[in-house]
C-alpha positions as CSV (number, residue, x, y, z in Angstrom):
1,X,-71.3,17.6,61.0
2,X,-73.4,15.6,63.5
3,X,-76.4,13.8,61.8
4,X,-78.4,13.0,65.3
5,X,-81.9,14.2,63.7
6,X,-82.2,12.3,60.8
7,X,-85.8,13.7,60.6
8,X,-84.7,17.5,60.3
9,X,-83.3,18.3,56.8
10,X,-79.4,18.3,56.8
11,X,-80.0,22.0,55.7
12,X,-81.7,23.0,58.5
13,X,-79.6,21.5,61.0
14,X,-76.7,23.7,59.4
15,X,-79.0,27.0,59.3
16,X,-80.2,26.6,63.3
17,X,-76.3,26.3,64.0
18,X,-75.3,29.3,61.7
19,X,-78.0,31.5,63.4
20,X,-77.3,30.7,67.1
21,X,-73.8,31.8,66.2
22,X,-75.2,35.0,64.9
23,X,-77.6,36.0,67.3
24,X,-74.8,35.3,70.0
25,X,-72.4,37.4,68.4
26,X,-70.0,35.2,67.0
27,X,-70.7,36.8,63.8
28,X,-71.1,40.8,64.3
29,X,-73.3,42.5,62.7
30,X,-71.5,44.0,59.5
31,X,-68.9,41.2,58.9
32,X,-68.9,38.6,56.5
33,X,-69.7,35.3,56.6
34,X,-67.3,32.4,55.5
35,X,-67.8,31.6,52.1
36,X,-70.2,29.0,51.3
37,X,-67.4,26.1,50.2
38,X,-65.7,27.4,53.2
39,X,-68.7,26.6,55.5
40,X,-68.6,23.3,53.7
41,X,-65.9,22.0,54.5
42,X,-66.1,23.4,58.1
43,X,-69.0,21.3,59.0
44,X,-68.5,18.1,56.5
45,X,-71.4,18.8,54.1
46,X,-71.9,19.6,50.5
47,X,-72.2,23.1,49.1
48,X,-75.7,22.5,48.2
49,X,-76.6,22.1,52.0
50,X,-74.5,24.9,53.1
51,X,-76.2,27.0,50.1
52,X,-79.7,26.9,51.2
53,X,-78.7,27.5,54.8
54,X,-77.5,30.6,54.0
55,X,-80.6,31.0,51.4
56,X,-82.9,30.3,55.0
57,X,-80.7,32.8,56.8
58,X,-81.3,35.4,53.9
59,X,-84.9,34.7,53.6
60,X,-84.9,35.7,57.5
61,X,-83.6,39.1,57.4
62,X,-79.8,37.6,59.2
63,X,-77.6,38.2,56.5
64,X,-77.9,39.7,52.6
65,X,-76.1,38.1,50.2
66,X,-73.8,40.0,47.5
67,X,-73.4,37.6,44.1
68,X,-69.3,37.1,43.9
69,X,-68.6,38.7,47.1
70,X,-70.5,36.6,49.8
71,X,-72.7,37.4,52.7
72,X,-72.8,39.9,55.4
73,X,-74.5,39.9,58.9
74,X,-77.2,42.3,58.8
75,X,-79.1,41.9,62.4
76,X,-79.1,39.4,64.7
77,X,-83.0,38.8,65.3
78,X,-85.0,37.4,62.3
79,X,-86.5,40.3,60.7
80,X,-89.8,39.7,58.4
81,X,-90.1,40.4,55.0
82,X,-92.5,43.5,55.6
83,X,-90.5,44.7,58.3
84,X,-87.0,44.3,55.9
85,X,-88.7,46.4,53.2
86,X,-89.8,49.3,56.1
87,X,-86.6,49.1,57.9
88,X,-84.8,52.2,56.3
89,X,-84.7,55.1,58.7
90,X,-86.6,58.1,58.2
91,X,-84.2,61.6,57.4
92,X,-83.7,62.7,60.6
93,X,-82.7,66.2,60.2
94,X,-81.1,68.9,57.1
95,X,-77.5,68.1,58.5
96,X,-75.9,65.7,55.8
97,X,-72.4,64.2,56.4
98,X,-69.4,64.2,54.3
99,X,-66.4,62.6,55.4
100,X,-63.0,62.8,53.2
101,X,-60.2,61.1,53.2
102,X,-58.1,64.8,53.2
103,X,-57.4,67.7,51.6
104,X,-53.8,67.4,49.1
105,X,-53.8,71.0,47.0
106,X,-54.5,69.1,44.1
107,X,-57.1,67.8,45.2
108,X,-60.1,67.6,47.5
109,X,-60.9,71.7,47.7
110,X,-63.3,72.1,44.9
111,X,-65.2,69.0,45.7
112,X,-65.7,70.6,49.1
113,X,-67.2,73.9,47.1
114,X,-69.9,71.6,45.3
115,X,-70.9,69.6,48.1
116,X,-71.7,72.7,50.3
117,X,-72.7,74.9,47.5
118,X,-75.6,72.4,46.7
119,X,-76.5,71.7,49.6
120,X,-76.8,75.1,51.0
121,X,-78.9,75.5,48.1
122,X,-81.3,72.7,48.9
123,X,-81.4,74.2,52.3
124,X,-78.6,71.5,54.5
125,X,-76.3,71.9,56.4
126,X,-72.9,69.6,56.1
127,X,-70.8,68.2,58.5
128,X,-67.6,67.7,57.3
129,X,-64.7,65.5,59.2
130,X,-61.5,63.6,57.7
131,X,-60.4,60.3,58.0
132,X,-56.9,60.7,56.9
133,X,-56.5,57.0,55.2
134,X,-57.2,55.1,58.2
135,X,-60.2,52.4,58.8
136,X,-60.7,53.3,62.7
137,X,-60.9,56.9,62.2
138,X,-63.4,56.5,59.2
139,X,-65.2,54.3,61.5
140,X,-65.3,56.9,64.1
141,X,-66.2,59.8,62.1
142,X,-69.1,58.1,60.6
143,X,-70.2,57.2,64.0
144,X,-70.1,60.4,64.8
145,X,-72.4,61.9,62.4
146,X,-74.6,59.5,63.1
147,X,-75.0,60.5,66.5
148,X,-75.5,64.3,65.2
149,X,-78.5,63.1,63.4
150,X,-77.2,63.5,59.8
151,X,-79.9,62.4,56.9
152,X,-77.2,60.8,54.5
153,X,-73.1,60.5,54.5
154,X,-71.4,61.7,51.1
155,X,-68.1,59.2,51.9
156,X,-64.5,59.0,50.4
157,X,-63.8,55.8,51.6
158,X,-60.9,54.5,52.5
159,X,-58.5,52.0,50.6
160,X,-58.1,48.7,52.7
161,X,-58.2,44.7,52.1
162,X,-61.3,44.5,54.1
163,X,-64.8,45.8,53.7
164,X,-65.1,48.7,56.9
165,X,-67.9,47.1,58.8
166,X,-69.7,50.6,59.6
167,X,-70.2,50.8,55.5
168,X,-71.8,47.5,55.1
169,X,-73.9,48.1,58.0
170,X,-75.2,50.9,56.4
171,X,-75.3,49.5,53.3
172,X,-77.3,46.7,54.4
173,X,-79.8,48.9,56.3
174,X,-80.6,51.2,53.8
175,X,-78.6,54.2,54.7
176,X,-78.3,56.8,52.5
177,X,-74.6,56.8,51.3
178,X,-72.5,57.8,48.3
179,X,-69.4,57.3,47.6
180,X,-67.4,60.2,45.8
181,X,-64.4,59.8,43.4
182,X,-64.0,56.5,44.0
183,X,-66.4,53.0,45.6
184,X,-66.1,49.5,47.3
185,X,-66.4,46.9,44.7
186,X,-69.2,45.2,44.6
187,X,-71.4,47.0,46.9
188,X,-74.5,48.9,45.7
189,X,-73.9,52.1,47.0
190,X,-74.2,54.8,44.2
191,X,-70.9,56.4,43.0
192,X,-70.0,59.8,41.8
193,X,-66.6,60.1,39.8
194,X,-64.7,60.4,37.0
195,X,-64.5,57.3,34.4
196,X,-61.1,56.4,36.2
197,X,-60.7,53.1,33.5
198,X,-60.9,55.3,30.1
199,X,-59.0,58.2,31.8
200,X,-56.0,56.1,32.7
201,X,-55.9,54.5,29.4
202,X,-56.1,57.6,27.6
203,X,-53.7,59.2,29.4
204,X,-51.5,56.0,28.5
205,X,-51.9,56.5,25.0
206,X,-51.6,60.5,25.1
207,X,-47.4,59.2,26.5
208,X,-47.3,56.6,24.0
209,X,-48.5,59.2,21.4
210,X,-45.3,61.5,22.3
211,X,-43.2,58.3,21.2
212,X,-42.6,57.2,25.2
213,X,-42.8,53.0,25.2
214,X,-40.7,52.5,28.2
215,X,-43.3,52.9,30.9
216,X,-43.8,52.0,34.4
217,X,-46.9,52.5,36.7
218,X,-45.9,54.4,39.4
219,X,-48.5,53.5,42.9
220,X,-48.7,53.0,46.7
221,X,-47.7,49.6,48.3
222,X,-51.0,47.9,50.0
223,X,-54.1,47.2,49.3
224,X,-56.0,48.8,45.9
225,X,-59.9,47.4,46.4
226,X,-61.4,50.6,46.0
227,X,-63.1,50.7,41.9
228,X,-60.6,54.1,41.7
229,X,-57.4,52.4,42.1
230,X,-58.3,49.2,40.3
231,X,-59.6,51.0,37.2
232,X,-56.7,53.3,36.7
233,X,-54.3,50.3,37.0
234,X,-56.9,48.1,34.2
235,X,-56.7,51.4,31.8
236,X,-53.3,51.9,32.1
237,X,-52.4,47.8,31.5
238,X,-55.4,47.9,28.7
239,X,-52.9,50.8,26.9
240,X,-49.8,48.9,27.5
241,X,-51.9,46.3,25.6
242,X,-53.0,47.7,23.0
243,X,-50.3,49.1,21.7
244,X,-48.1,45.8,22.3
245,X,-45.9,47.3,24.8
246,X,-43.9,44.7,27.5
247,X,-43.3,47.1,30.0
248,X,-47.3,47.1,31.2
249,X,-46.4,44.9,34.6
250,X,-43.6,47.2,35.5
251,X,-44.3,49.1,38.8
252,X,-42.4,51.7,41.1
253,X,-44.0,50.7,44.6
254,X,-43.9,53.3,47.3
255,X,-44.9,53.9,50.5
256,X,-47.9,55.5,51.7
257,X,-47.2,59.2,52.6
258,X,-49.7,60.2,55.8
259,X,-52.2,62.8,54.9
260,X,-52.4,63.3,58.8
261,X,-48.7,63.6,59.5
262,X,-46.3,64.0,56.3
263,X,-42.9,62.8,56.7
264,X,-39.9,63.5,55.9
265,X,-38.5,60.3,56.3
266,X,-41.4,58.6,53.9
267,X,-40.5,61.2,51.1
268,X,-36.7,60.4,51.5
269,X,-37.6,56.8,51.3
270,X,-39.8,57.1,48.2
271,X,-37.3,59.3,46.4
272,X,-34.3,56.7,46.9
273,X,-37.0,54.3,45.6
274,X,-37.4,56.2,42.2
275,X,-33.8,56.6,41.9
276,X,-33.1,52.9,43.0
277,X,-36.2,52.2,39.8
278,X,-34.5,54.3,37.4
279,X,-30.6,53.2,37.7
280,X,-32.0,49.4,37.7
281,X,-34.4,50.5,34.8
282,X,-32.4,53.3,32.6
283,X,-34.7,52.8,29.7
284,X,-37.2,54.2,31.4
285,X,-38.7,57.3,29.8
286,X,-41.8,57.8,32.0
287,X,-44.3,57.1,34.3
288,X,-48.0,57.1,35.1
289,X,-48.8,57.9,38.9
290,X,-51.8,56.9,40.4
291,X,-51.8,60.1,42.5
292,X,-51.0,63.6,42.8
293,X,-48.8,63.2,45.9
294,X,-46.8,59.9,44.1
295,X,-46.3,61.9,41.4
296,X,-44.4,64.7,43.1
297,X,-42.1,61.9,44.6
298,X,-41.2,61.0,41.4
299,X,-40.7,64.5,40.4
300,X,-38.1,65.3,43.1
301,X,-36.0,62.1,42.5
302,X,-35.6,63.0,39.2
303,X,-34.5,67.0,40.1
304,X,-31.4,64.9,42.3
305,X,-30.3,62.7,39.4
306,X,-28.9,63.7,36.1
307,X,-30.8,66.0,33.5
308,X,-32.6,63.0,31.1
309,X,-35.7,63.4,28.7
310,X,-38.7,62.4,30.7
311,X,-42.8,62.4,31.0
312,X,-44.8,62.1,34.0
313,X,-48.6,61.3,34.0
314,X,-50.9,62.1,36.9
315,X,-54.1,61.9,38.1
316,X,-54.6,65.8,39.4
317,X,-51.4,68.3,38.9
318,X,-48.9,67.9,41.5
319,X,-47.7,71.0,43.1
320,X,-44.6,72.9,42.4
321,X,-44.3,72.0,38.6
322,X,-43.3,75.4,37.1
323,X,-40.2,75.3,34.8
324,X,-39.8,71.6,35.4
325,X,-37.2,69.9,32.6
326,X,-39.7,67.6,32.2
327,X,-43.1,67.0,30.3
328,X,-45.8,66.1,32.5
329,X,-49.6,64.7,31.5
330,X,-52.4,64.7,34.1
331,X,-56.5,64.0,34.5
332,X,-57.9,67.0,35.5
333,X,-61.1,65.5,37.1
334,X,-63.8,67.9,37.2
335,X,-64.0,67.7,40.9
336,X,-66.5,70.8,41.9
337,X,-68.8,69.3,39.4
338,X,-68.1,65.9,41.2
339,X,-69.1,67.0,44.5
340,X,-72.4,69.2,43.2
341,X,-73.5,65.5,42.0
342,X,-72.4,63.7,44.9
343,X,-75.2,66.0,47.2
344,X,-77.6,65.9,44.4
345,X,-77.4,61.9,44.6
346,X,-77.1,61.7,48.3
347,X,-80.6,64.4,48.4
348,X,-82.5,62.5,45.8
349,X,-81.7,58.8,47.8
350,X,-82.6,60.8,51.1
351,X,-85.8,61.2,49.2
352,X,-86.3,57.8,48.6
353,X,-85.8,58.7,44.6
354,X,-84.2,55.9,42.7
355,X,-80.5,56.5,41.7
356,X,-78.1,55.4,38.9
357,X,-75.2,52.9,40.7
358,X,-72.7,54.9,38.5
359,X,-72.7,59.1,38.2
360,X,-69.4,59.6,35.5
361,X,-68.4,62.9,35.1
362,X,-66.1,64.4,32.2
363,X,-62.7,64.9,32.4
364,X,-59.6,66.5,30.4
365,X,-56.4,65.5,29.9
366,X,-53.8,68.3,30.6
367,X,-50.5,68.5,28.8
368,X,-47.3,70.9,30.6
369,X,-44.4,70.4,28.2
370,X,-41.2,71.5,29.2
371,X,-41.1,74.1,26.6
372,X,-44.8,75.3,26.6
373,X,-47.1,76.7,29.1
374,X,-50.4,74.2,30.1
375,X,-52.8,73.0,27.2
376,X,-55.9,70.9,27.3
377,X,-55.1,67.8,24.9
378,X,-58.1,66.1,24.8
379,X,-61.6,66.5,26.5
380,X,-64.0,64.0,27.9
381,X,-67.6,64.6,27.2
């Protein structure tokens, strides 16, 4: 970097640059900032400098910095301190937004009945739209409420390597926002949801209990940011752990089915997947999927191969299971209750009321054998 005003602190220099970047529009408002050794060595000075630069551009009202996960543009005109701390809009109306990622059978339904069930009781109004997995029509559906004036957004984001820009705009403005069954890491924006860490483990353990120690994970290729995804896979590799098991890095990866526009083409390929898995793996006795729809997959590879003794684990029942050969294990989140919590947080944050970062709610663990009808193992309280 160019030292031509040896009279202006190198810090400064750095900070004046950083903000005419910002205020052009270099930097939009809602995307992250380079990191502060990457700013470093961008400009040839030490972290220190490019520290308190970003320290000045915080102090300002540019950007808000998240410890371990950087700094985001929040405006691009200084904002003072007293304006910062009055700079959350008002509710504008009873209409609150919910926007989910779909609707499987297994899933989704019953949150839907608490969200409107509460709020109809508090006297709002939802708005519900979908945004079927992908990042642009999240964007645009939360854009959309917006413009209808909603008070808050209940959101099932979705799973992506990068941050949605919309959310940390919000975020960084004060919006109120939940997330429901499942968050961003490292954003504080309450969550409502089931313990997803402690379920997946004990799940783990319920298999390893019924004498299964040749697992695999079974989950979708691409990115797994969200805290849902992450904990499940950390509870299930805790299990593997604990009991000394070597098979807790195995995975069956497949593809993403569309919650939009199922395929039969994705379904074949995940199916020849599990079979390819299971011939290159014959030891294998069961597996824990992620989700509903990746267990039935699974399930209907194993209908087309040979009869064998085998246990699938699941977060949510998948469909179709009656007289399956096999013994299948599943979280039965407690999802009406998930979504009365999700409006109660979202109402009380409208209201300016302080709110727990973390809502958990209880969960059981279900057990189908192959030679019994349906019973609740253990219970979460």
């Amino acid at each position: 970097m160019n030292k031509t005003a040896p009279h202006t602190p190198l810090y400064l220099s750095l900070y004046q640059l950083l903000r005419t970047k910002i205020e052009s529009g270099d930097y939009p408002v809602g995307s992250k900032l380079p990191t502060e050794m990457q700013i470093a060595r961008q400009y040839n000075v030490s972290r220190v400098t490019s520290r308190h630069a970003l320290d000045r551009l915080a102090e300002e009202g540019y950007i808000q910095r998240y410890a371990g996960k950087g700094s985001y543009i929040l405006s691009r005109t200084a904002v003072p301190p007293a304006a910062q701390a009055a700079a959350k809009p008002a509710p504008a109306s009873r209409l609150i937004g919910v926007v989910m990622e779909g609707i499987h059978p297994a899933f989704g339904i019953d949150m839907l009945f608490g969200i409107e069930h509460q709020c109809a009781e508090a006297g709002y109004s939802i708005i519900l739209k979908f945004s079927y997995g992908d990042e642009e029509r999240e964007r645009a559906c939360i854009e959309e409420l917006l413009q209808e004036g909603v008070s808050g957004i209940i959101l099932m984001c979705v799973y992506n390597e990068v941050y949605n820009p919309t959310i940390m705009k919000l975020a960084l403005e004060g919006f109120p926002l939940i997330f429901l069954d499942r968050s961003l890491s490292g954003l504080p924006i309450p969550y409502v949801g089931t313990p997803h860490y402690e379920a997946a483990r004990q799940i783990t353990h319920q298999l390893v209990s019924m004498n299964h120690t040749h697992l695999a994970l079974a989950m979708a290729e691409g990115p797994s940011n969200t805290s849902s995804a992450d904990s499940r896979i950390q509870g299930y590799v805790q299990c593997c752990l604990e009991h000394n098991l070597l098979c807790g890095s195995r995975r069956l990866i497949l593809i993403p089915e569309s919650l939009l526009a199922p395929s039969a083409e994705a379904r074949a390929e995940n199916i020849r997947r599990t079979k390819d898995y299971l011939q290159q793996n014959p030891e294998t006795t069961a597996f824990v999927a992620l989700r509903a729809e990746i267990a039935e997959a699974v399930i209907q590879a194993l209908n087309e191969m040979p009869p064998r003794r085998f246990a699938i684990a699941s977060f949510d029942g998948p469909c179709e299971t009656l007289h399956m050969p096999y013994d299948l294990l599943y979280v039965q989140q407690n999802q009406k209750r998930i979504g009365e919590l999700g409006a109660i947080r979202l109402m009380e944050k409208i209201k300016g009321c302080a709110v727990p970062l973390a809502t958990c709610v209880p969960y059981e663990i279900i057990v189908c054998s192959s030679a019994s009808v349906p019973c609740v193992m253990d219970r979460n309280v």
